[in-house]
matplotlib code that plots the C-alpha trace (Angstrom):
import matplotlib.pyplot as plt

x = [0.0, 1.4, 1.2, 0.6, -2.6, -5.6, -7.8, -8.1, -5.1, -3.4, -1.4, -4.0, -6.5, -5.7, -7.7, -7.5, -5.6, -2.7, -2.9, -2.8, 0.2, 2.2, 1.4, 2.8, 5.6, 6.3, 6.1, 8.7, 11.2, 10.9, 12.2, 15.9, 16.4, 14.2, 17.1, 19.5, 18.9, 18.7, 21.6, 24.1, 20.7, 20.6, 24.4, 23.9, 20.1, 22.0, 25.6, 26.8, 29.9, 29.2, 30.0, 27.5, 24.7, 26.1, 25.2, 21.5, 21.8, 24.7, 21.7, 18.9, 20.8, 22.5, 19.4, 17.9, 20.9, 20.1, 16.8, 16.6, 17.2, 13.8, 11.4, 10.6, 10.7, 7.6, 5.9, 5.7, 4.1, 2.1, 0.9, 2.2, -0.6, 0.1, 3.8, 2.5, 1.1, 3.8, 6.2, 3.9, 3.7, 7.5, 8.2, 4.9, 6.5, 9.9, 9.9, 7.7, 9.7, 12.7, 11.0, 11.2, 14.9, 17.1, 20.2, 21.8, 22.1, 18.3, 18.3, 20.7, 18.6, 15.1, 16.6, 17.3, 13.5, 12.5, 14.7, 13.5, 10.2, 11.1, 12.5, 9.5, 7.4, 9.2, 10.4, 7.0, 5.4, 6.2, 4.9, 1.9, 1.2, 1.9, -0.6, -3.2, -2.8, -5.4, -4.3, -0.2, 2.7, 4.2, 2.3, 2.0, 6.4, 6.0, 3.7, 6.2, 9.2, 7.5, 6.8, 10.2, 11.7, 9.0, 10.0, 13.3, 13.1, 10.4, 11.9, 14.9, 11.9, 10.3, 12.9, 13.8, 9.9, 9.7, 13.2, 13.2, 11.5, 12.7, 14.5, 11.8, 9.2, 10.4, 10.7, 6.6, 5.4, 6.9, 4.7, 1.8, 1.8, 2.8, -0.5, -2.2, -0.4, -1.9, -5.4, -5.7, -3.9, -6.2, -9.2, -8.3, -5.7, -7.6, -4.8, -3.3, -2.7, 0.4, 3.1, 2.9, 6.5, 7.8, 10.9, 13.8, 16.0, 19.4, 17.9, 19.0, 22.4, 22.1, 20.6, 24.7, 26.0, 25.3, 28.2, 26.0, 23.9, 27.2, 28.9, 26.1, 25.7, 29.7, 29.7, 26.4, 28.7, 31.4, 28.4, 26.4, 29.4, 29.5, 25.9, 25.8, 28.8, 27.5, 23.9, 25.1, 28.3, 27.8, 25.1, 28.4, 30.3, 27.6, 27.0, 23.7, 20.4, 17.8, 15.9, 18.9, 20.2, 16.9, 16.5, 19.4, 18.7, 15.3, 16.5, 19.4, 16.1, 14.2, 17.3, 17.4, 13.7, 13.6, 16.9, 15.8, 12.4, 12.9, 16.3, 17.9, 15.7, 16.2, 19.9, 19.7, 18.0, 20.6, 23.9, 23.3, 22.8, 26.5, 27.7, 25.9, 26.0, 29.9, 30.1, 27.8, 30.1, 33.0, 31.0, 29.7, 33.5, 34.1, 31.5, 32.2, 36.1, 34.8, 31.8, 35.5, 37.5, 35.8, 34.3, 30.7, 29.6, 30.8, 29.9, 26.1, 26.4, 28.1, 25.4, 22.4, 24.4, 25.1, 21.0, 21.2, 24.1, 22.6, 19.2, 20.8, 22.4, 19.7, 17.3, 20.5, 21.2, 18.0, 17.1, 20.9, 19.5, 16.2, 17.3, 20.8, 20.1, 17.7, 16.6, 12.9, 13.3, 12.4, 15.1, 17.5, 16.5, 17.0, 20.6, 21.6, 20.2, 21.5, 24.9, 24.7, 22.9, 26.3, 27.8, 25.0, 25.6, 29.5, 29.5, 28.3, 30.6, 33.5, 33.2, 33.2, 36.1, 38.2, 37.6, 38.7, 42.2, 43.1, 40.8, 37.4, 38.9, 39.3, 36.5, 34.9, 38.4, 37.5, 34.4, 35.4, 37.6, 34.6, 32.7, 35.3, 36.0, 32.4, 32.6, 35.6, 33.9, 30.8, 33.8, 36.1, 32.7, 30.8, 30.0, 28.6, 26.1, 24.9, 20.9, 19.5, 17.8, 14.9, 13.9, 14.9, 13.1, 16.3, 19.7, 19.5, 16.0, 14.2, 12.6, 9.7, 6.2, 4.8, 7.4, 5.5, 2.1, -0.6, -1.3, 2.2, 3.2, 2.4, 5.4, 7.7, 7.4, 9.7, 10.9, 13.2, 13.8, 15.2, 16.0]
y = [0.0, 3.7, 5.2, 8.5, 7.0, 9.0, 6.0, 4.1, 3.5, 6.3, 9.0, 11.2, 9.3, 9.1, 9.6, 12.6, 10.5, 10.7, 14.1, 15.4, 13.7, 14.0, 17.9, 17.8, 16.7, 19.0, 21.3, 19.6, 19.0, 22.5, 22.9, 21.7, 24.1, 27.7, 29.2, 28.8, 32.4, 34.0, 32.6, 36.1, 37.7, 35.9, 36.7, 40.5, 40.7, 38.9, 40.2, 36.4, 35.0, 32.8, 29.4, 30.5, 30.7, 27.1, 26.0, 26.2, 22.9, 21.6, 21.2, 20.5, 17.2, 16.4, 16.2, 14.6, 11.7, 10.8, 10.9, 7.9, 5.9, 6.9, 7.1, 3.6, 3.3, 5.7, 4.7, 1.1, 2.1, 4.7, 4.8, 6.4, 8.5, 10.0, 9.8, 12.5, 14.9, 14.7, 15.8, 18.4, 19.8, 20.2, 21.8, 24.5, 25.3, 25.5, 27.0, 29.6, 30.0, 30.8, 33.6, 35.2, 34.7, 37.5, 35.8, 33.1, 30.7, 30.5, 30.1, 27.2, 25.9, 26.0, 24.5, 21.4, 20.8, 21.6, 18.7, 16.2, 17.3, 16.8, 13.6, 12.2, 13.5, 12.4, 9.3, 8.1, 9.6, 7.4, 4.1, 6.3, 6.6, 3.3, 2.4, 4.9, 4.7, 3.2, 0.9, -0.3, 1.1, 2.4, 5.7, 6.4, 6.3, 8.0, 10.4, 10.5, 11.1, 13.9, 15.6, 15.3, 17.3, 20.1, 20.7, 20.8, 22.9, 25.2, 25.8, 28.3, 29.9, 30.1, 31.4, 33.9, 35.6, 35.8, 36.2, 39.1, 41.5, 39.9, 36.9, 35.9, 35.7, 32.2, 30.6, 32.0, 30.9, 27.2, 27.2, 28.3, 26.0, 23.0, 24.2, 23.6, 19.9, 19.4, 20.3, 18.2, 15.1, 15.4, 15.4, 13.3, 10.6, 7.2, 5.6, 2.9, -0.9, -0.7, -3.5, -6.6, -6.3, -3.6, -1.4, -1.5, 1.7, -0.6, -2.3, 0.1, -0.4, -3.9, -3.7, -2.1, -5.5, -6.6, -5.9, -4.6, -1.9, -0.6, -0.1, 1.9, 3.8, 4.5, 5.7, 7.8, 9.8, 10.7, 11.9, 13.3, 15.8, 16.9, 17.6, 19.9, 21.6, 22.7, 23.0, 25.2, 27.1, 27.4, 31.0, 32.3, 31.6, 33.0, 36.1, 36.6, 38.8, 36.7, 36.6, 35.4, 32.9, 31.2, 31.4, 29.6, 27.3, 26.7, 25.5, 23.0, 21.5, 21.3, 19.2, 17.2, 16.1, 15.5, 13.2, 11.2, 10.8, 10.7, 10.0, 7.6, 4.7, 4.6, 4.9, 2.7, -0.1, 0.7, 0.4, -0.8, 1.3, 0.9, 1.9, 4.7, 5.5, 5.6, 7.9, 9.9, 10.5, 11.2, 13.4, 15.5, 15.9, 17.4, 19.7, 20.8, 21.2, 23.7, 25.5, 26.1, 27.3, 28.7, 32.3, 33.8, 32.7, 29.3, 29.1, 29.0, 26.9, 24.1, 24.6, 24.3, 21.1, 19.6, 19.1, 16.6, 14.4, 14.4, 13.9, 10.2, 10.0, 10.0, 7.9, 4.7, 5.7, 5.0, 1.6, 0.4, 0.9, -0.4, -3.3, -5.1, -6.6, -8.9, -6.3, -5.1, -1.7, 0.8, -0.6, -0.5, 2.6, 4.4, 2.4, 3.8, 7.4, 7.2, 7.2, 9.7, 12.4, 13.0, 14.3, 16.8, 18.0, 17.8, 19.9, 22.9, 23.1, 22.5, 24.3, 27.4, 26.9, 25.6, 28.2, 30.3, 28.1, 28.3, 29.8, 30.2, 27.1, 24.7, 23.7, 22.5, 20.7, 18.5, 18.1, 16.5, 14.1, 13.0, 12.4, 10.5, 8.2, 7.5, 6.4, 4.1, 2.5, 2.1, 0.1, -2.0, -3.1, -3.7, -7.1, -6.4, -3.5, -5.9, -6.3, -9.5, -10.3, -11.1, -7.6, -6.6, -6.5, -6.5, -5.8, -2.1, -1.1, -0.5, -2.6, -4.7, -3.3, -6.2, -5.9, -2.8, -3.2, -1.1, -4.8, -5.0, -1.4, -1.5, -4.0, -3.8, -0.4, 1.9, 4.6, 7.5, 10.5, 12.9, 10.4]
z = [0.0, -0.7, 2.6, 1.0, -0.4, 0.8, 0.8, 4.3, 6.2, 4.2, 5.9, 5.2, 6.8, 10.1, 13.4, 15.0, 18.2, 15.5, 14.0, 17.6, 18.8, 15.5, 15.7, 18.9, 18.0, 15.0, 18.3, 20.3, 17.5, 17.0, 20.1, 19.5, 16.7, 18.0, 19.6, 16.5, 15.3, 18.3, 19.9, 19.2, 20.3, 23.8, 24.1, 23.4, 25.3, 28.9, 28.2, 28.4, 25.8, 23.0, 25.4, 27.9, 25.3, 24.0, 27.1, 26.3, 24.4, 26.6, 29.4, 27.2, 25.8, 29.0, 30.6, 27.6, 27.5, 31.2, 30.8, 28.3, 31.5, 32.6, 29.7, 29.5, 33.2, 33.2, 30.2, 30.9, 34.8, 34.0, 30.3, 26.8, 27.2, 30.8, 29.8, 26.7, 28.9, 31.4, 29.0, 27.4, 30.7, 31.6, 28.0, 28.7, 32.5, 31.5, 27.9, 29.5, 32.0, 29.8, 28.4, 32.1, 32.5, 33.6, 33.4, 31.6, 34.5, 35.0, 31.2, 31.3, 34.3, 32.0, 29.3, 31.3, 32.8, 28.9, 28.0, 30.2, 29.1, 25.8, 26.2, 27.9, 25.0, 21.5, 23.2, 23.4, 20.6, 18.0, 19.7, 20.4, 16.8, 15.5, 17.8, 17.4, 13.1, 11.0, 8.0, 9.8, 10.6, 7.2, 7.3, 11.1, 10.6, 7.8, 9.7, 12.5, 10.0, 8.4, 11.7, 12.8, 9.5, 9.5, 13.4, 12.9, 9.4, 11.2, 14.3, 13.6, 10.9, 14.5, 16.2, 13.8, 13.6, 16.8, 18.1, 15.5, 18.3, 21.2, 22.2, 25.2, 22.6, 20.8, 24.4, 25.0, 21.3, 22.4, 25.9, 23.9, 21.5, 23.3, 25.7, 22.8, 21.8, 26.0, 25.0, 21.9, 23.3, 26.7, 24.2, 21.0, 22.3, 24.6, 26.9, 25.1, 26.6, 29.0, 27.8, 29.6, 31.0, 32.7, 31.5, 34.7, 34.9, 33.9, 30.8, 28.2, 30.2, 29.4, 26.2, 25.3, 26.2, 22.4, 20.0, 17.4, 19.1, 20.9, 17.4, 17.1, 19.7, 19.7, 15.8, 16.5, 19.5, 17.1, 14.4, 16.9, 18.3, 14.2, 14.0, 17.1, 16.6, 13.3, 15.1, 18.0, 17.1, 13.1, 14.0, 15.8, 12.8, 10.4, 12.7, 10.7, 11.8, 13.0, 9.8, 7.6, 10.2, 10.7, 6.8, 6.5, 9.0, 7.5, 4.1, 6.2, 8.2, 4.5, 3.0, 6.3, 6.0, 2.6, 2.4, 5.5, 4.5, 0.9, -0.4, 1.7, 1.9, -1.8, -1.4, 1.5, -1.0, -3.9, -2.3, 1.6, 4.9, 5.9, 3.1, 2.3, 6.6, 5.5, 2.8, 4.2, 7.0, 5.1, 2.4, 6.0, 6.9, 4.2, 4.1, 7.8, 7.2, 3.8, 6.4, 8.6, 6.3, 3.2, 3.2, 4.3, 1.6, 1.5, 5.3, 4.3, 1.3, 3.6, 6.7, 4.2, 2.7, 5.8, 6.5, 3.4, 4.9, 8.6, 6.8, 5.3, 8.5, 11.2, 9.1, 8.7, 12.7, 13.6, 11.7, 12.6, 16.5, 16.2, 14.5, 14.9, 18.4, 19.8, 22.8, 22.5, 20.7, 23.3, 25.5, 22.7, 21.2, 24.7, 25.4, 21.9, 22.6, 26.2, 24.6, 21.7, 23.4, 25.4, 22.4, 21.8, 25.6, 24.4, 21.2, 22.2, 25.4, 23.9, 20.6, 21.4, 24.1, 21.2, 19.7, 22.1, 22.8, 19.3, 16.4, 14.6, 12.2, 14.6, 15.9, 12.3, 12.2, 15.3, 13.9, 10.5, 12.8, 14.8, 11.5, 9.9, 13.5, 13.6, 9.7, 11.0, 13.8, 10.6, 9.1, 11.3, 13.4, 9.7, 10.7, 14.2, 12.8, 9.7, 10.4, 10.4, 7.5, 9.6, 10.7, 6.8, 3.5, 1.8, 2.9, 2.7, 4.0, 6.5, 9.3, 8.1, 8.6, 10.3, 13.3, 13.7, 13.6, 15.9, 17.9, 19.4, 20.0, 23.4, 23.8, 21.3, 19.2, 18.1, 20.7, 18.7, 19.9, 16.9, 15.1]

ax = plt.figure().add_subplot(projection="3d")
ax.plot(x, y, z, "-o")
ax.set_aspect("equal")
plt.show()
């Protein structure tokens, strides 16, 4: 069946339990990328350096790693639908609370109660879907994947409206919004079956023991520090009004959807995921070592190009964790974020201190290394991360349909946050 199909089952024929949650999260994945434009703006507006206002994402994803130890520890007690709300009530306190901020300590401090928040939210989202779609799985992921580019294309476009008039106001849209995401997931969404087995804080610690998914999770560290050094410290770089930085921003979260949504499960079916994970990697060095050393105008060629390489990236990421052990995929999925998310918290810290040791070039330079060592761990651990044919249609795509079907979600689905 094409899932774009409007006919029954279609992704434009969903219930409204769906449409509510996946606009939700169009809302929370806008979240990672809002302050982007407005980042020199928070500098100048609370007279704080470039690494203090890095430290907005240092907390969020800190926060966000450690608190993929705890998702499915709530979920599995207290419901994906409770676990929603929860989540959609930290971002609303916090992110409105960020607005209020008169310093960039308490700004710092928000950040990290809107990443917990978050994390609770997207982490259940998608298993909230799948179960909630009409017609299977291949349009609710769909659904979910779409979601998950539009909120990361819209949310500098966001932050650069608002932020245009004041920094506070991107931080109050947020609350508002996600008050809204409360209302229609309180209304639309039923509480789902709770899965028979309850998730234990060490089992995505386990989960790590397998070969396969700590290849993984090890490669997407090294990718992950790229991605949010050219996430975080690239607006410094650019040193753009609000309106051009979120433009550019915009058009990098356009080529990111479309190539992970679009482009690489073709690739992905043409040449295999590890090696197009590989070049990716290596084609993204590149790129970030050009964004580093090139001029302005080369500096927002490479950011806008970079969305198409972490586009690939984050789509071969997510089916490499989902599917090359034998641990039920929420616990793997939050073992392999667990890990990652450490290099989001790392990238932004350390980026603009390198800076400061040494100069504006170096930084990219680091970055280009961690992309290439996660393309060599892709590599020398190649037959660890190969996915068993089982949860395969063929040796490049993506996991079969039927693993995912609305009847088992409560037990095994997929759990992603940001890809």
């Amino acid at each position: 069946m094409d899932p774009f199909d409007a006919g029954a089952g279609g992704i434009l024929r969903q219930p409204k339990a769906v449409w509510a949650t996946a606009g939700a999260s169009v809302v929370a994945f806008m979240g990672i990328g809002l302050v982007d434009p407005i980042l020199p703006s928070i500098a100048k507006g609370l007279d704080a350096s470039a690494g203090q206002v890095s430290l907005l994402f240092t907390s969020y994803f800190l926060i966000t790693a450690l608190a993929m130890l705890v998702t499915g520890f709530v979920s599995s007690r207290i419901g994906g639908r409770k676990t929603l709300l929860l989540g959609l009530a930290f971002v609303v306190v916090f992110a409105g609370l960020a607005g209020t901020s008169d310093t960039v300590g308490q700004l710092v401090g928000y950040r990290a109660g809107w990443g917990l928040g978050n994390a609770l939210f997207v982490s259940t989202a998608l298993a909230v879907i799948v179960g909630a779609a009409a017609g299977g799985s291949a349009a609710a992921i769909l659904l979910y994947e779409s979601a998950l580019g539009l909120g990361m294309a819209c949310g500098p476009l966001l932050g650069a409206l608002l932020g245009d008039a004041s920094w506070r106001y991107p931080f109050f849209g947020t609350a508002f919004l996600m008050a809204i995401g409360f209302l229609c997931i309180t209304v639309f969404l039923k509480e789902q079956p709770k899965p028979a087995r309850k998730t234990s804080l060490l089992d995505p610690i386990r989960a790590l023991g397998h070969g396969g998914l700590a290849s993984a999770a090890v490669s997407a560290f090294f990718y992950n520090y790229t991605f949010f050094t050219v996430l975080a410290f690239t607006p410094f770089v650019l040193n753009m009004t609000p309106y051009k930085s979120g433009a550019v921003f915009f058009a990098w979260g356009v080529l990111l959807a479309v190539f992970s949504v679009l482009v690489a499960p073709g690739m992905q079916r043409r040449f295999g995921s590890l090696k197009v994970l590989g070049g990716s990697l290596v084609l993204l060095a590149a790129d970030v070592l050009v964004l580093g050393y090139g001029n302005h105008a080369a500096a927002i060629v490479c950011t806008i190009l970079s969305g198409a390489f972490i586009g690939v990236n984050n789509t071969v990421y997510t089916e490499l964790a989902l599917g090359v052990s034998d641990a039920p995929r929420p616990v793997a999925s939050a073992g392999y974020n667990f890990v990652r998310w450490f290099a989001a918290a790392a990238a932004p810290f350390f980026a603009p201190k390198i800076e400061e040791w040494t100069d504006v070039h170096i930084p990219f330079v680091v970055a280009a290394v961690t992309a290439l060592l996660g393309a060599v761990v892709v590599v020398v651990r190649r037959r660890a991360l190969t996915l068993p044919h089982s949860r395969l249609r063929s040796s490049g795509g993506t996991p079969m349909a039927e693993e995912l079907e609305p009847q088992h979600a409560s037990e095994d689905s997929v759990t992603v946050f940001a890809n």
